[in-house]
MILUMDREN-333171 format. One record per residue (C-alpha): x, y, z. Coordinates in pm, 1 decimal, decimal comma. Layout:
N
SITE        x        y        z
SITE        X        Y        Z
...
This chain:
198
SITE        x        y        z
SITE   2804,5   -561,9   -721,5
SITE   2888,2   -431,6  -1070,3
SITE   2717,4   -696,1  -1253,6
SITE   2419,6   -610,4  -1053,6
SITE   2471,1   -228,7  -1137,0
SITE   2490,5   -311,6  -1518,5
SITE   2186,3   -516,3  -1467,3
SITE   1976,6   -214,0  -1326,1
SITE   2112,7     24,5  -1608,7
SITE   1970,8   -214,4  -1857,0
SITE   1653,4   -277,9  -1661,6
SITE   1575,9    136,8  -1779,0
SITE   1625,4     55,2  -2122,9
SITE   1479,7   -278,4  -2082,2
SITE   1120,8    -62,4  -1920,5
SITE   1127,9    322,8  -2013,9
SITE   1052,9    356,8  -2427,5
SITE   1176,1    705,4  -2330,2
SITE   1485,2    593,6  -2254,0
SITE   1776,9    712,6  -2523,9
SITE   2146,8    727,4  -2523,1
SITE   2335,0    845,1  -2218,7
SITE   1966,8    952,2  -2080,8
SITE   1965,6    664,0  -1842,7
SITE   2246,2    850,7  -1654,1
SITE   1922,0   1114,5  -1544,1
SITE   1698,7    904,4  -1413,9
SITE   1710,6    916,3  -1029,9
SITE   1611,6    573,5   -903,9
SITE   1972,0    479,1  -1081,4
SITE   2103,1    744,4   -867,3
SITE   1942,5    585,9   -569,8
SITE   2042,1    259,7   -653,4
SITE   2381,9    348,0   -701,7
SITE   2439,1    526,6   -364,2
SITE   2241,6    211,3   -198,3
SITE   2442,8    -49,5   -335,0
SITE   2811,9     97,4   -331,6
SITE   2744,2    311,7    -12,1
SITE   2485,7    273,9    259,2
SITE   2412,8    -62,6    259,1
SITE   2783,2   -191,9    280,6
SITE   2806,1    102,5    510,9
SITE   2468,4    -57,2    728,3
SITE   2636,3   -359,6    704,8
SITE   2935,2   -331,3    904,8
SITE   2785,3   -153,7   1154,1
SITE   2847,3    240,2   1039,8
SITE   2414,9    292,5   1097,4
SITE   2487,7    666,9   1143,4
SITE   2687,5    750,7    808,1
SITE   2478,4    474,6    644,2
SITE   2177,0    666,0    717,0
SITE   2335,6   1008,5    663,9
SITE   2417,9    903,6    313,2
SITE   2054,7    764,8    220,4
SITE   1886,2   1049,0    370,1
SITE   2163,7   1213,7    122,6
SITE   2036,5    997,7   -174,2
SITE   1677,1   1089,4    -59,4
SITE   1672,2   1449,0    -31,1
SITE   1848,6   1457,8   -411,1
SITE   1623,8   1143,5   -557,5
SITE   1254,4   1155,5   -410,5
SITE   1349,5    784,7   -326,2
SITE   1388,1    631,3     69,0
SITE   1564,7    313,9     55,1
SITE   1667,3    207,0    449,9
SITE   2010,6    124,0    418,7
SITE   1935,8   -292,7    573,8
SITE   1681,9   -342,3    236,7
SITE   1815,0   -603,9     36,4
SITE   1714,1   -516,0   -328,9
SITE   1882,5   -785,0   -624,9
SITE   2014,3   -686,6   -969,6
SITE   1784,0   -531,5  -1256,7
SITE   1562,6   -319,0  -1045,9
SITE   1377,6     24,9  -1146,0
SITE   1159,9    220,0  -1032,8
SITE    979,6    482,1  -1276,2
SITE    975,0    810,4  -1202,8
SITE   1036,8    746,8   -801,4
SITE    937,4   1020,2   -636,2
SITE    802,7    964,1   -316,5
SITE    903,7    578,3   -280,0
SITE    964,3    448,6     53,0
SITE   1159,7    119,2     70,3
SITE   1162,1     -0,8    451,9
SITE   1506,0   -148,0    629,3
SITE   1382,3   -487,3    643,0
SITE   1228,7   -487,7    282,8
SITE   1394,2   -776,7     64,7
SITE   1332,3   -717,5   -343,6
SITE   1396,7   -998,4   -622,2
SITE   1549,3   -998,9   -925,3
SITE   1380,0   -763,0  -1250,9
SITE   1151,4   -559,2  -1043,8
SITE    967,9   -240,2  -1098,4
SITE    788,9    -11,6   -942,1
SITE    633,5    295,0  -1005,0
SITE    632,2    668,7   -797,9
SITE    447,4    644,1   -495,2
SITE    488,4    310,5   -377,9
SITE    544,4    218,9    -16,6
SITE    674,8   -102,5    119,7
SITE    648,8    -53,2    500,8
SITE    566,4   -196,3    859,4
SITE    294,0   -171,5   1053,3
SITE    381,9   -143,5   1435,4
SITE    727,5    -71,4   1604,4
SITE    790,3   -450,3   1684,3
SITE   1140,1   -523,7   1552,1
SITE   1256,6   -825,7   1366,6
SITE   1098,7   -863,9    996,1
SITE    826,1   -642,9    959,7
SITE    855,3   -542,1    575,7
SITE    761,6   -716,9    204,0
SITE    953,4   -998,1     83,4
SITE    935,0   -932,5   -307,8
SITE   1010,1  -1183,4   -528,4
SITE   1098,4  -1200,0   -889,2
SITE    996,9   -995,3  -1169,1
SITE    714,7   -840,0   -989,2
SITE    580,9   -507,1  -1112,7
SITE    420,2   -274,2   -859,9
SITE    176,6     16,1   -936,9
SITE    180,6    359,2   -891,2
SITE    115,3    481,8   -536,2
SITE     31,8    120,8   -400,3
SITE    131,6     39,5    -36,9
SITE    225,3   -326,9     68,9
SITE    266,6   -301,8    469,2
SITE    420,1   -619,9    712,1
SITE    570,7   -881,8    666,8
SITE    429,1  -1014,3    359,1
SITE    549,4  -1226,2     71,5
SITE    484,1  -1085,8   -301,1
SITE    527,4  -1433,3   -516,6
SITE    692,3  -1478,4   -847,7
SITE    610,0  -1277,8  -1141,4
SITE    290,3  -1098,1   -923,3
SITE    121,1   -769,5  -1068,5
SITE     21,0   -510,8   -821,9
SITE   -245,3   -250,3   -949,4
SITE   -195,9     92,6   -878,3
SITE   -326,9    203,9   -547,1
SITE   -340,2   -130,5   -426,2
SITE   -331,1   -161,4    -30,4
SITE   -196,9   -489,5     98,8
SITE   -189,8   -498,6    469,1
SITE    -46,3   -839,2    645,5
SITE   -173,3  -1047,4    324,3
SITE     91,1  -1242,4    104,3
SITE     26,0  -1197,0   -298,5
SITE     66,6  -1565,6   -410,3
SITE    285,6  -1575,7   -789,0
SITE    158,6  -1518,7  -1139,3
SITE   -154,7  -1330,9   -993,4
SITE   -297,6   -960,7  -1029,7
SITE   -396,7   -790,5   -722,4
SITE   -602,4   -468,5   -722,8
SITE   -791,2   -254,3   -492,8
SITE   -848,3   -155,6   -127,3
SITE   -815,5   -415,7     14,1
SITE   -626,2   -604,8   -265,7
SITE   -834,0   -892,0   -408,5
SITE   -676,6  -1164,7   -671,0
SITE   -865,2  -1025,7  -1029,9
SITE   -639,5  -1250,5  -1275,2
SITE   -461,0  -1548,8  -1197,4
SITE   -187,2  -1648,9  -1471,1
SITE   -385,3  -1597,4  -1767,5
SITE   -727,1  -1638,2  -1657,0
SITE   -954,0  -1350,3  -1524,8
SITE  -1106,3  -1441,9  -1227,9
SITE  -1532,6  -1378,8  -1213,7
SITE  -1531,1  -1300,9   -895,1
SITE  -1213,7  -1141,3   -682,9
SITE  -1080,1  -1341,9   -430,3
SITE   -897,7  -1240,1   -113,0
SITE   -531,0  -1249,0    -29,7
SITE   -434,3  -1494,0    236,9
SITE   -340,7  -1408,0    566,2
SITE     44,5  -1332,2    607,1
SITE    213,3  -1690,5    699,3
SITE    471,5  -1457,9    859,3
SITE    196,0  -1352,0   1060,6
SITE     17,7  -1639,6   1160,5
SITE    332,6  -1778,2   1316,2
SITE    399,5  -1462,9   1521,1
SITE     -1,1  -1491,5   1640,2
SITE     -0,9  -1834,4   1728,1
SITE    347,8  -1757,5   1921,0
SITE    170,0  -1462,8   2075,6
SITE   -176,5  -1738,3   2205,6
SITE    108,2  -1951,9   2320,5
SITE    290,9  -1707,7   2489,7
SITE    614,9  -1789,0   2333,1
């Protein structure tokens, strides 16, 4: 837990040029992070939902930043700025992410189980983009701002931009033409469960 705190104090040095001396203690995703990691989430995970949630809506109403107690977010994560960033209970987060102010990663129905992103690693996400469902962000993925990404997984080392979000770079190469995102392999299963009544 510490290491992963250390590793999220560096990520602000490690992203923000504007970050300088003790500054890093000011910026409010670490605040966020902070009360996630040591507080609500062990707190959601023995069971204590009420004072887990009491305590992010806490962290919320001082931050800008709504992180569900059950997300699961790994070490060296930021998020710039962060106001009005809405992390859903479900929502897992790799290693060396960042975000920027805006961004939602939500569900799209009331139907319980998984129904947020799966983020891998050092993926970057745009300002005000919104990834809903269950959808898989791959490896090293780049997510334009206002991208919207509804029940389509973002395969790794690609660029996604737009509404809907089309592949415009893959690794290095710029694509000619855009191509769509695949269909959610989280939600093909669940439809083809649903046809076979399952």
């Amino acid at each position: 837990m510490r290491l992963r705190i250390v590793e999220d104090v560096r990520s602000i040095f490690r992203n923000d040029p504007a970050a300088r001396g003790l500054e890093f203690l000011l910026y409010p995703c670490l605040h966020a992070i902070f009360w996630h990691r040591l507080v609500c989430h062990p707190l959601y995970n023995v069971g204590l939902r009420f004072f887990a949630r009491f305590f992010s809506q806490m962290s919320r109403f001082f931050t800008g930043i709504e992180i569900h107690p059950g997300a699961k977010i790994d070490g060296g994560f930021f998020i710039d700025h962060g106001m009005g960033v809405v992390i859903g209970e479900t929502a897992i987060i790799g290693r060396d992410c960042m975000m920027f102010h805006g961004v939602t990663l939500g569900g799209t129905g009331k139907h319980k189980g998984r129904r947020h992103p799966i983020i891998g690693n050092d993926v970057l996400i745009g300002t005000h983009a919104t990834l809903l469902g269950p959808i898989h962000v791959g490896d090293h993925a780049r997510i334009g701002a206002e991208t919207v990404i509804i029940n389509r997984d973002v395969p790794a080392n690609c660029t996604v931009v737009g509404t809907p979000g089309k592949i415009v770079k893959q690794g290095n190469k710029k694509l000619k033409r855009p191509e769509s995102l695949p269909i959610s392999q989280y939600r093909v299963e669940e439809l083809e469960a649903e046809k076979n009544g399952t």
